[in-house]
VEXDREN-2710 file (C-alpha; in Angstrom, 1 decimal):
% VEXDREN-2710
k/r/px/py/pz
1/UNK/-13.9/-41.4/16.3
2/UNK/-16.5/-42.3/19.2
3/UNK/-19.7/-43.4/18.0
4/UNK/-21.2/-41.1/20.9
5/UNK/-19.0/-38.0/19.9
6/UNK/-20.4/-38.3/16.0
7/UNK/-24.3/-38.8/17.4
8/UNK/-23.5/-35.5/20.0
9/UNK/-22.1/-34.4/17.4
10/UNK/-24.3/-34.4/14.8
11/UNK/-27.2/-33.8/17.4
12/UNK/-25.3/-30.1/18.5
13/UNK/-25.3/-29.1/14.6
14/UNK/-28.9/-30.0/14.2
15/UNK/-31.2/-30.2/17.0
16/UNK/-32.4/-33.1/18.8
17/UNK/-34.6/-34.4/15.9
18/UNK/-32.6/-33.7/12.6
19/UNK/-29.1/-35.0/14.5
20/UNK/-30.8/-38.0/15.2
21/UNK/-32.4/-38.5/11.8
22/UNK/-28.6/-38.0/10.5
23/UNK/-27.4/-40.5/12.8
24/UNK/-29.3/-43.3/11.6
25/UNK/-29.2/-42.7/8.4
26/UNK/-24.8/-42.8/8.9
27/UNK/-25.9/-46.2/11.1
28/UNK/-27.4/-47.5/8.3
29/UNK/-24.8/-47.3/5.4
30/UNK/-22.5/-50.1/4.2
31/UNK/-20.0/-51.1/7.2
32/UNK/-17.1/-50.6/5.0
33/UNK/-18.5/-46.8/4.3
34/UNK/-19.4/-46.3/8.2
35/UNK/-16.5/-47.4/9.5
36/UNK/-14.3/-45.2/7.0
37/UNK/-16.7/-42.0/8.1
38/UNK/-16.6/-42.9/11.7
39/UNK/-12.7/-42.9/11.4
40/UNK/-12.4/-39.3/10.5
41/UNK/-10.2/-37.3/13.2
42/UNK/-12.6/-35.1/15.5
43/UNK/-10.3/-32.2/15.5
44/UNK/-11.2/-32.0/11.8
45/UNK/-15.1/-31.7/12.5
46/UNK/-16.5/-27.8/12.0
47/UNK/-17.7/-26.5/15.2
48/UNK/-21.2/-27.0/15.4
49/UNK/-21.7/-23.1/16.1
50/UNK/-19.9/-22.9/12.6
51/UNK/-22.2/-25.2/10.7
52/UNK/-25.4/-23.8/12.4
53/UNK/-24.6/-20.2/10.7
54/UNK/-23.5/-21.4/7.4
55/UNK/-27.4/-23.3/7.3
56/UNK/-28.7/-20.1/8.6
57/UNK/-27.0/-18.0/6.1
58/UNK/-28.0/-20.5/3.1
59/UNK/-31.4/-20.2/4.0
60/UNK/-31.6/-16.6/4.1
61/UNK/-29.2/-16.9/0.5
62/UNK/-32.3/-18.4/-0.7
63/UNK/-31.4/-22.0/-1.3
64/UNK/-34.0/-24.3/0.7
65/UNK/-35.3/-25.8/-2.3
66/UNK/-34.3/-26.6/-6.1
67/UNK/-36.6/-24.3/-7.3
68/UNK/-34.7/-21.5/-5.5
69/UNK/-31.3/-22.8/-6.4
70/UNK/-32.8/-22.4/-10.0
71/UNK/-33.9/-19.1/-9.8
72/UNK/-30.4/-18.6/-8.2
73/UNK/-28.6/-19.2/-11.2
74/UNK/-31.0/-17.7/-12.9
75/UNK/-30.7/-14.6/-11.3
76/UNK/-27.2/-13.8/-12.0
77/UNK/-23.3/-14.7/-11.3
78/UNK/-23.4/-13.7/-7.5
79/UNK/-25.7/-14.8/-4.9
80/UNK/-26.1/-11.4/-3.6
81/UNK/-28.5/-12.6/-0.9
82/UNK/-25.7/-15.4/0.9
83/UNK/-23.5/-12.7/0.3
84/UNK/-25.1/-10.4/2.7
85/UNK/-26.3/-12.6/5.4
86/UNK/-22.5/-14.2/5.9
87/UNK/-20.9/-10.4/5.7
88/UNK/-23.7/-9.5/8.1
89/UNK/-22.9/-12.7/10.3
90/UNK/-19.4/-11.5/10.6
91/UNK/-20.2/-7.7/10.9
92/UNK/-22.6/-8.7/14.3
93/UNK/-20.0/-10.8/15.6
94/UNK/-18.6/-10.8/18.8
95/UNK/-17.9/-7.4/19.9
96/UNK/-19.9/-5.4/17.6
97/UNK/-22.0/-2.7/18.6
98/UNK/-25.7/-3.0/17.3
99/UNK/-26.6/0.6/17.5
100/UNK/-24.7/4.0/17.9
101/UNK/-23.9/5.0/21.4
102/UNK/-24.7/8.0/22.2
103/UNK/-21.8/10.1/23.3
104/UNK/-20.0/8.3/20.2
105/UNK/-22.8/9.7/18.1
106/UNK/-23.2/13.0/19.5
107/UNK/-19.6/13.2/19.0
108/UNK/-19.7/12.1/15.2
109/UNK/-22.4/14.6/14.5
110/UNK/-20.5/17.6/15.9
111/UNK/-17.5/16.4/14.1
112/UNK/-19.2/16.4/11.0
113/UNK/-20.8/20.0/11.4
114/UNK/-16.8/21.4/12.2
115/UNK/-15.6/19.5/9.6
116/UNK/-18.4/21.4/6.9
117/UNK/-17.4/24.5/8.4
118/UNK/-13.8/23.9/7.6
119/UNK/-13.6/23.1/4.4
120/UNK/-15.6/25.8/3.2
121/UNK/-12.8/27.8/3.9
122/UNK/-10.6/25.8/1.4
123/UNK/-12.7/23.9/-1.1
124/UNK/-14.5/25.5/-3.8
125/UNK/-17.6/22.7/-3.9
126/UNK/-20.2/23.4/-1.7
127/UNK/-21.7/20.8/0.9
128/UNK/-23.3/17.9/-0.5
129/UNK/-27.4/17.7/0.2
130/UNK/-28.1/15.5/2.7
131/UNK/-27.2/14.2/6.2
132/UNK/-24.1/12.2/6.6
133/UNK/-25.0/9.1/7.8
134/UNK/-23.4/7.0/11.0
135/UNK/-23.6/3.4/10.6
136/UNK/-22.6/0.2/12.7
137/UNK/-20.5/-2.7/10.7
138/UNK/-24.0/-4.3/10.1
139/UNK/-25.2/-0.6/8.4
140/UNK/-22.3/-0.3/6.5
141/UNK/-22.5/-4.3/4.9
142/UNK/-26.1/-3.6/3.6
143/UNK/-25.4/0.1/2.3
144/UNK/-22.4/-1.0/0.1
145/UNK/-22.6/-5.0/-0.5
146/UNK/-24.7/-4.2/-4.1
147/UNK/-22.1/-2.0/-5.3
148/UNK/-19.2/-4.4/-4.3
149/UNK/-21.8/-7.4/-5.8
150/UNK/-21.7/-4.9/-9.4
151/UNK/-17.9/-4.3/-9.4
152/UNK/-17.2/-8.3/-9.4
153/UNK/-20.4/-9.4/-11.5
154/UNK/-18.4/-10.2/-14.7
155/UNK/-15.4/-11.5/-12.9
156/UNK/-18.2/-14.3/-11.4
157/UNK/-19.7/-14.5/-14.4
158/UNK/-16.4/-15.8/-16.4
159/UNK/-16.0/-18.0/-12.9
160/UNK/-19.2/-19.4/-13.9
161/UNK/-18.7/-20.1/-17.2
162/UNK/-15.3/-21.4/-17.2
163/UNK/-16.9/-24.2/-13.9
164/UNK/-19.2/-25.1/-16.3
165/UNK/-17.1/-25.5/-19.0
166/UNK/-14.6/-27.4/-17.4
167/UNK/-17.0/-30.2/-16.0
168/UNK/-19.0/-30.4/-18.9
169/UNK/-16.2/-30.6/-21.6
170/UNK/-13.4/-32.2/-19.3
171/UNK/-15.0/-34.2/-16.2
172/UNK/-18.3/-35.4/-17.5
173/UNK/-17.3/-38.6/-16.5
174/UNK/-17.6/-37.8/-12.9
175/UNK/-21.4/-37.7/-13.2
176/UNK/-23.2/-40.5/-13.5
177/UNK/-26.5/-41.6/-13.6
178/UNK/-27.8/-38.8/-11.7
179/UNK/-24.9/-38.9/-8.9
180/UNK/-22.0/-37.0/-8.3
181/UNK/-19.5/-39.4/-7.8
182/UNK/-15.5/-39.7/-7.3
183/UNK/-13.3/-37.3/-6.4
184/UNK/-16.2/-34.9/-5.3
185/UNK/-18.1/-36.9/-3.5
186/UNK/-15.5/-38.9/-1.9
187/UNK/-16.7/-42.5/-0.3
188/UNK/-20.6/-41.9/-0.7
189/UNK/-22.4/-41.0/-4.1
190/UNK/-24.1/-37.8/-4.0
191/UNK/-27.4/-37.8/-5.1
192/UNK/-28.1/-34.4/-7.9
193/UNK/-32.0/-33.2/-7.2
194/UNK/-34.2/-33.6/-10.0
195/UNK/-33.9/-30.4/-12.3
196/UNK/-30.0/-29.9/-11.6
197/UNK/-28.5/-32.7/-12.9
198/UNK/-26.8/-31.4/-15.8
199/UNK/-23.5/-30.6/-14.7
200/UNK/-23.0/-27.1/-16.3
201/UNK/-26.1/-25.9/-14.7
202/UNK/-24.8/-27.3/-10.7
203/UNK/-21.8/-26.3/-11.0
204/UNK/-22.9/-22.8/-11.7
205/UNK/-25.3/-23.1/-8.9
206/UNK/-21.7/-24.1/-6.8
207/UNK/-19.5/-21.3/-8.6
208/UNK/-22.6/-18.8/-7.7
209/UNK/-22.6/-19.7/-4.4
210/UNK/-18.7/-20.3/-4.2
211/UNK/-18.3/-16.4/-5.0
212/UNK/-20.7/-15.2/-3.2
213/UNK/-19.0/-16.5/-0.3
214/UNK/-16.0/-14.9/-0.4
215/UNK/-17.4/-11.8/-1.2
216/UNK/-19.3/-12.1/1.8
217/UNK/-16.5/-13.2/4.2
218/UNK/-14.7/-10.5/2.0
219/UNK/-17.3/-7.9/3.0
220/UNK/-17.9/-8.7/6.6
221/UNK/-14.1/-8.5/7.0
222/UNK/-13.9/-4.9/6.0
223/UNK/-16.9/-4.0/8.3
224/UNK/-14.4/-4.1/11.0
225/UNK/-12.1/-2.0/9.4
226/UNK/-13.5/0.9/7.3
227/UNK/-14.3/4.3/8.8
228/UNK/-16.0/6.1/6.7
229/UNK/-17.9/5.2/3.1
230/UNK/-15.2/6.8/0.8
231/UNK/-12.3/4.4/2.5
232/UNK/-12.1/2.8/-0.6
233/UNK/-11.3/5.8/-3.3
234/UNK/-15.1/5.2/-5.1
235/UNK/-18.2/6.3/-3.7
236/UNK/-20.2/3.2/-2.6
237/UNK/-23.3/4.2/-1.3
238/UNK/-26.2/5.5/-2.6
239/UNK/-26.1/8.6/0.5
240/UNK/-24.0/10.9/-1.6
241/UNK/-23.1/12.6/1.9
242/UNK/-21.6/10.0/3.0
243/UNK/-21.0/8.0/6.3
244/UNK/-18.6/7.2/9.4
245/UNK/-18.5/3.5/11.1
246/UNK/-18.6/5.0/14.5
247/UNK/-17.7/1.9/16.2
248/UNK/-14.4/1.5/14.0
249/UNK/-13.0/5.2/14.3
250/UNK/-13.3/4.5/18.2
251/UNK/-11.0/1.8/17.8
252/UNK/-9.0/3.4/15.8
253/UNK/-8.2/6.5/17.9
254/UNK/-7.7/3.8/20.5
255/UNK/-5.2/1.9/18.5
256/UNK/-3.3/5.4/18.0
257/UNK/-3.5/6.9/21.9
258/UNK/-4.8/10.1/20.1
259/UNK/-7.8/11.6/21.5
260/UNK/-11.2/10.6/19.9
261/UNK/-12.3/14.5/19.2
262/UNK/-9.1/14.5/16.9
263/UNK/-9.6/11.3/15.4
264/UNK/-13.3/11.7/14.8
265/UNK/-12.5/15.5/13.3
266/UNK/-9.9/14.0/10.9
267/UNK/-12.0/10.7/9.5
268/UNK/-14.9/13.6/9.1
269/UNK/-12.6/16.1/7.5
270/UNK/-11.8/13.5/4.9
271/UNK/-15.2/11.7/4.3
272/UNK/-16.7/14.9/3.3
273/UNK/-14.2/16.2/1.2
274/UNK/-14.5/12.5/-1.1
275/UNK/-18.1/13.4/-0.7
276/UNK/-18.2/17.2/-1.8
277/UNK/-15.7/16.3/-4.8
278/UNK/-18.1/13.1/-5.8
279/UNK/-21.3/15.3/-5.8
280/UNK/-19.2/17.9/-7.4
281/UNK/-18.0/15.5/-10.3
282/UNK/-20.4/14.1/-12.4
283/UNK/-18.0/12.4/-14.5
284/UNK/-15.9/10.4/-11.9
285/UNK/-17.8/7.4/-10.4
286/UNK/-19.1/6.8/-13.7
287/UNK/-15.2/6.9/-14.9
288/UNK/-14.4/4.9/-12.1
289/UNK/-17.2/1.9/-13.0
290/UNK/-16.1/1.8/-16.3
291/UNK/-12.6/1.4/-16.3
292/UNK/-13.0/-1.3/-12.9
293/UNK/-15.4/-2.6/-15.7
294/UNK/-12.6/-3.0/-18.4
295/UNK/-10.6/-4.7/-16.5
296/UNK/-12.9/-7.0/-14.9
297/UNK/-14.5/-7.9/-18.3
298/UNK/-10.5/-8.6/-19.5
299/UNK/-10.1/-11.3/-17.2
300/UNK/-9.4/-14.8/-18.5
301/UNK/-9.5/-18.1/-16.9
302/UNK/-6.7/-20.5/-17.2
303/UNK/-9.5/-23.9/-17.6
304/UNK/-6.1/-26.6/-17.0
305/UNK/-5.4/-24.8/-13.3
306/UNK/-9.6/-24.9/-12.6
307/UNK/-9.4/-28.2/-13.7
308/UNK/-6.4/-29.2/-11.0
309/UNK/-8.3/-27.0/-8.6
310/UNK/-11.6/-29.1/-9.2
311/UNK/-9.2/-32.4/-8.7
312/UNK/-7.7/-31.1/-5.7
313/UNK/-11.2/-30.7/-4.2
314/UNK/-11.9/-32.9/-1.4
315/UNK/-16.1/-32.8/-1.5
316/UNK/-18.5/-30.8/-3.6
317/UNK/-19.3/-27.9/-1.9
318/UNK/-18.1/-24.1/-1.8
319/UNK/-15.8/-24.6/0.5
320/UNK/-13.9/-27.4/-1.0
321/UNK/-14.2/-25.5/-4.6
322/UNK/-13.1/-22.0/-3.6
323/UNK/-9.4/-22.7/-4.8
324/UNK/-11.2/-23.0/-8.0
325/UNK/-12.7/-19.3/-8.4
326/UNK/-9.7/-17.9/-6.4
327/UNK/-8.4/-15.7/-9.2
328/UNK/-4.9/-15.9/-7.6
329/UNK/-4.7/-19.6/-8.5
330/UNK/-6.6/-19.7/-11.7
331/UNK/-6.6/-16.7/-13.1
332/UNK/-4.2/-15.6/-16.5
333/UNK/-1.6/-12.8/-15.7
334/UNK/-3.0/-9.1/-17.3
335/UNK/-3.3/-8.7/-20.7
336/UNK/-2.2/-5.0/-22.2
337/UNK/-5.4/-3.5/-21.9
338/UNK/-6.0/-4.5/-18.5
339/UNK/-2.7/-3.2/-17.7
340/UNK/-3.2/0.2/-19.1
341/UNK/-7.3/0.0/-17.8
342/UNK/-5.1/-0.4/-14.0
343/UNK/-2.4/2.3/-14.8
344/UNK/-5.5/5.0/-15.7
345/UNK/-6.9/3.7/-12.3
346/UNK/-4.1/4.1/-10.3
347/UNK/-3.4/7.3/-11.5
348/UNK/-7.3/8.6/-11.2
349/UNK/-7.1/7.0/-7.9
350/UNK/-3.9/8.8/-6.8
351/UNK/-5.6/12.5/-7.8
352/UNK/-8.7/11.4/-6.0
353/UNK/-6.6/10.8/-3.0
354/UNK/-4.4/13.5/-3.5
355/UNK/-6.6/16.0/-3.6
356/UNK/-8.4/15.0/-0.3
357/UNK/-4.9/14.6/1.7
358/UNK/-4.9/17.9/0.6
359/UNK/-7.5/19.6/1.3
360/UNK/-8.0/17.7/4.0
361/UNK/-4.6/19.0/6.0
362/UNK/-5.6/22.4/5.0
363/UNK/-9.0/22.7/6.1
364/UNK/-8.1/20.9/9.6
365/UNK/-4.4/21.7/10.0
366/UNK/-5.0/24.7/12.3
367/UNK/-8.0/22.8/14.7
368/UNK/-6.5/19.1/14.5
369/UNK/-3.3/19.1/17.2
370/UNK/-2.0/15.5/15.5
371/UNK/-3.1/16.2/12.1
372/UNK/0.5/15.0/10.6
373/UNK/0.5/12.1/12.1
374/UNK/-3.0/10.9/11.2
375/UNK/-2.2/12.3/7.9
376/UNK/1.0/10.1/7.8
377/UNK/-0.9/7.0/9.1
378/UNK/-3.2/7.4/6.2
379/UNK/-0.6/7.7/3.2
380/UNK/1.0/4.6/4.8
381/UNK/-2.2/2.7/4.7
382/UNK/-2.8/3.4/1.3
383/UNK/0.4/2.8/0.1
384/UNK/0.6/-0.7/2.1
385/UNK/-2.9/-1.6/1.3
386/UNK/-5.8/-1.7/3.3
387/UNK/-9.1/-3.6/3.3
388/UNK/-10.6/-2.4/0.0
389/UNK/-7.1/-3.2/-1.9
390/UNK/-7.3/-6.4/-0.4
391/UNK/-10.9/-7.0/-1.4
392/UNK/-10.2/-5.6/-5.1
393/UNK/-7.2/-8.4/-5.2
394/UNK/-9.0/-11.0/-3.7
395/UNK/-12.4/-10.7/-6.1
396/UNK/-10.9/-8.7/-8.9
397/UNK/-7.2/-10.5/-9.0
398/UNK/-6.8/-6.2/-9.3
399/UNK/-3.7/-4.8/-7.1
400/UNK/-5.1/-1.3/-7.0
401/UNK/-3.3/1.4/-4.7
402/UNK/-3.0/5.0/-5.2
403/UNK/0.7/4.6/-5.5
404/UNK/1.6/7.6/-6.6
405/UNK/-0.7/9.5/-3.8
406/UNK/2.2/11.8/-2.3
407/UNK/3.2/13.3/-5.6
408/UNK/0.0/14.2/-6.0
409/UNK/-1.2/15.7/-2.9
410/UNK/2.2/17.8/-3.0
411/UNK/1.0/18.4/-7.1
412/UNK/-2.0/19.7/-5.9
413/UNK/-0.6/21.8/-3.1
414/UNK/1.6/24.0/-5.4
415/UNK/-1.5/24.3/-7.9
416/UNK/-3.5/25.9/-4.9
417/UNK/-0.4/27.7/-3.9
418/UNK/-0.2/29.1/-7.8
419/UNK/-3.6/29.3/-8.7
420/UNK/-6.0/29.6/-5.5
421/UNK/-7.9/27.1/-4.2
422/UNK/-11.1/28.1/-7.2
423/UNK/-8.7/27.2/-9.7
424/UNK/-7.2/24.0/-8.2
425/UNK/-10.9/22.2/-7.5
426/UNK/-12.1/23.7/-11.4
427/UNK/-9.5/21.0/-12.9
428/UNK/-12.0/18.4/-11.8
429/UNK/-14.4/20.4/-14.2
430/UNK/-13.5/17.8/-17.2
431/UNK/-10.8/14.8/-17.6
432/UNK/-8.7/16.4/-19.7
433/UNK/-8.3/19.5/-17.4
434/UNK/-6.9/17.0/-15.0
435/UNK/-2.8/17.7/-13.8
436/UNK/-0.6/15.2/-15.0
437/UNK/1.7/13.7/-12.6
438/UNK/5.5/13.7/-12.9
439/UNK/6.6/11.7/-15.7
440/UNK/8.6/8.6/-14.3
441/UNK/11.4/7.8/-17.1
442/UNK/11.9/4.7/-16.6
443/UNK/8.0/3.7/-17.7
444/UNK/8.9/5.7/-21.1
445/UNK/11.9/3.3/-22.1
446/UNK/11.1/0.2/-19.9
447/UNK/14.9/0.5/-18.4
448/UNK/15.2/0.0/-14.4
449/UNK/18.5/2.5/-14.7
450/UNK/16.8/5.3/-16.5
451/UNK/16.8/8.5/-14.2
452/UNK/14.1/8.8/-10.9
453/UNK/12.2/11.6/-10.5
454/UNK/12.8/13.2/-7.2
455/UNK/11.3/11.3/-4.5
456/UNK/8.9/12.2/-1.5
457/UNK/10.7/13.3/1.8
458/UNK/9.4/14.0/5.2
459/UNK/10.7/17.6/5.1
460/UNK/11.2/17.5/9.3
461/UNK/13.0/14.0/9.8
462/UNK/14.8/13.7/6.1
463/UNK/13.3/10.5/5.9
464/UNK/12.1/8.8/2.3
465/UNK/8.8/7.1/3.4
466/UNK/8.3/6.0/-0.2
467/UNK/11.3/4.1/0.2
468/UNK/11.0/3.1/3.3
469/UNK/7.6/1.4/2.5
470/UNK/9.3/-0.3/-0.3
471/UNK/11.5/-2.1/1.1
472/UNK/9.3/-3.4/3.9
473/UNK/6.8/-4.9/0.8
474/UNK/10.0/-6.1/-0.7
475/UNK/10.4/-8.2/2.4
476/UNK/7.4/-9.1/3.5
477/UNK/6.3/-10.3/0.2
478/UNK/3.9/-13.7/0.0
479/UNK/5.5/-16.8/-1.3
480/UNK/1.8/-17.9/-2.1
481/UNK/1.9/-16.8/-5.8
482/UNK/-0.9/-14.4/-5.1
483/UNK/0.8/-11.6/-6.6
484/UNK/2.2/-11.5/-9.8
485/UNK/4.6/-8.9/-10.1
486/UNK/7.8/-7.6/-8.3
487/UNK/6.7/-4.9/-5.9
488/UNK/7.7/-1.5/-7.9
489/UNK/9.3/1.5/-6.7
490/UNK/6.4/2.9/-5.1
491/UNK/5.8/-0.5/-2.6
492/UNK/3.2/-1.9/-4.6
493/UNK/3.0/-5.3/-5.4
494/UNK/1.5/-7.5/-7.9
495/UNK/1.7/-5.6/-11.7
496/UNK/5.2/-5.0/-12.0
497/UNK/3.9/-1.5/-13.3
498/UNK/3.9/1.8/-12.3
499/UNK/1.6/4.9/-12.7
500/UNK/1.1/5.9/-16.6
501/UNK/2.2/9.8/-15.6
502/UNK/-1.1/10.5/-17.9
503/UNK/-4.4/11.4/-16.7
504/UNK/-7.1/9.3/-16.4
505/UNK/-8.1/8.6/-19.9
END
């Protein structure tokens, strides 16, 4: 590399001063060591825009000095703080608006007040208290980045531990004398600051911050995606109305060629049906927590794949270390109890989503023109997986879809159709009251050739959309390892299981 490019460089990453202070102190190591830095290819160099926000986002994570990476680790598993500031980083990115427009928002808030009016007509909970709330990306990233931070706490927490373990016990030998040297630090010692040089307590400082990243990046990717605050089956902010990402239902309707006043009706339609059966609930985000808290807590860390991780790492920073807390690369396949924590998920999911489809296409069917095909659109995105089923795999190694979310929207059609639409919602009044869905036989005996039950049809075009959407996952499938299952019948891969056919318990 150029001596000049490096100095510009270094100079474009850090100001005039700091770059230059870098410089020198590069112009004053070892020949052998210059000459091996100096020799790196430039294509390989960050962007300086790049590095620029990571320093702005550590200083606002609260890591300037060692007294703040102590408190840090002290603090808990997550750095909630760098979390934020990167999601918030990519939610303000290029393109994002900063506040609501108006016409958007005037549009929002009439959709909203129609959609109220409509469901009173065929839900039996009343309107939750409160204004629903219309966020940008950025609004939506601080509203629900504690909740995510909460659901992943004791999956970075056994991250942590198992880091620390794993230097400590197996590569204490890489620290020496106060320096991180080898394989971390690559041709120049690093030097540890003076009350974190034991080894356990850095690399907890790294896993921390190594977690916290990818939640962020996690987080600020979804910003861009989500449309309202119930997108992801759980209630995740603290408004128990409710809210739309204006900006991202605009795009949306865009995406579809349907017009906006439909689009904006439908996404309204179904964020306050997840809201008015959450307020209506007591017992299901609290079911919810605990059994995403079972699983979690169940996850165990294969230490000989960190350790190969930690080997394959190129410098000692998140970055480098992030194959290490990638649960798809280190973590152990489920054990039974996660399994049948998942399969009480899915299935609590599925109602949850059920129901909504539901209600949903019977409060809008006669004011939404294109209601089937946004209803379609949605069952397909569920069943496919969209960004909080990524995020749940990625942070939680958890492959959680609703898979079963046709049987039981049609399961609670026919209970309205039976009972009346008082009856249907007073199921929700305890767990146990909850419909079971249909049995699947082949769960009960473990055979792929017992009998299927009858599967879901589009009644107009004859066409099996379950199966359909199976065999595109079947072929699209990552060779990556990150799923650990065959896909199963329903299209969803990673468990190799299916719905229990019990309720949520």
């Amino acid at each position: 590399m150029d001596e000049n490019a490096i100095r510009q460089w270094l100079i474009e990453c850090f100001g005039p001063v700091q770059g230059e202070m870098a410089w020198n102190q590069i112009a004053n190591l070892p020949e052998g060591i210059r000459e091996q830095l100096l020799s790196q290819d430039p294509s390989r160099l960050p962007k300086p825009a790049e590095v620029q926000s990571m320093m702005q986002a550590f200083a606002a994570g609260g890591l300037n000095t060692v007294d703040d990476m102590q408190r840090t680790v002290q603090e808990g598993p997550i750095n909630v703080k760098l979390a934020t500031s990167i999601a918030l980083q990519q939610a303000n990115g290029e393109g994002s608006e900063r506040t609501i427009n108006a016409e958007t928002g005037q549009a929002a808030r009439r959709a909203v007040s129609e959609a109220n009016l409509w469901l009173d007509t065929t839900c039996a909970f009343d309107p939750v208290a409160g204004e629903t709330a219309l966020l940008t990306r950025a609004g939506w990233v601080e509203g629900t980045l504690d909740a995510w931070a909460a659901f992943s706490a004791p999956v970075a927490q056994s991250m942590n531990d198992a880091l620390a373990a794993v230097i400590s016990e197996r590569l204490g030998d890489a620290f020496a004398d106060g320096e991180v040297a080898g394989m971390f630090a690559g041709p120049v010692p690093i030097p540890v600051p003076e009350g974190m040089k034991d080894p356990g307590q850095l690399m907890k400082l790294l896993a921390n911050t190594s977690f916290a990243m990818q939640l962020g990046r996690a987080a600020g990717t979804m910003s861009h995606e989500v449309r309202g605050s119930f997108d992801q089956g759980v209630a995740l902010l603290r408004n128990p109305a409710g809210a739309l990402i204006v900006q991202n239902i605009v795009d949306y309707a865009s995406s579809l060629d349907i017009p906006l006043d439909e689009v904006m009706a439908y996404m309204a339609l179904q964020e306050l049906a997840h809201a008015r059966l959450f307020a209506a609930v007591p017992w299901l985000m609290p079911r919810f927590e605990a059994l995403i808290g079972k699983y979690a807590r169940g996850i165990s860390i294969d230490l000989d794949a960190m350790e190969e991780q930690l080997r394959e790492a190129t410098s000692m920073d998140p970055d480098s270390l992030s194959g290490a807390v990638n649960l798809t690369k280190v973590g152990i396949p489920d054990t039974p109890e996660q399994r049948e924590a998942l399969a009480s998920l899915e299935t609590l999911l599925a109602l949850v989503e059920g129901w909504v489809d539901c209600v949903t296409w019977k409060a809008g069917m006669a004011h939404i023109p294109h209601i089937e095909q946004l209803r379609e659109m949605t069952r397909r995105e569920r069943a496919t997986g969209g960004p909080s089923e990524r995020t749940f795999a990625q942070l939680l190694g958890m492959h959680l879809r609703p898979k079963r979310m046709r049987e039981a929207a049609a399961l609670w059609e026919r209970i309205g159709l039976d009972e009346g639409d008082a009856q249907r919602d007073a199921h929700w009044s305890h767990p146990d009251l909850l419909p079971q869905l249909p049995a699947d036989e082949s769960e009960a005996d473990g055979s792929d050739d017992a009998p299927k039950p009858p599967v879901a049809t589009d009644q107009t075009t004859g066409i099996d959309w379950d199966a359909e959407l199976s065999k595109l996952l079947d072929e699209g499938l990552p060779d990556d390892g990150a799923d650990t299952g065959d896909a199963n019948a329903d299209g969803n891969p990673g468990t190799g299981e299916r719905g229990s056919g019990t309720n949520a318990d």
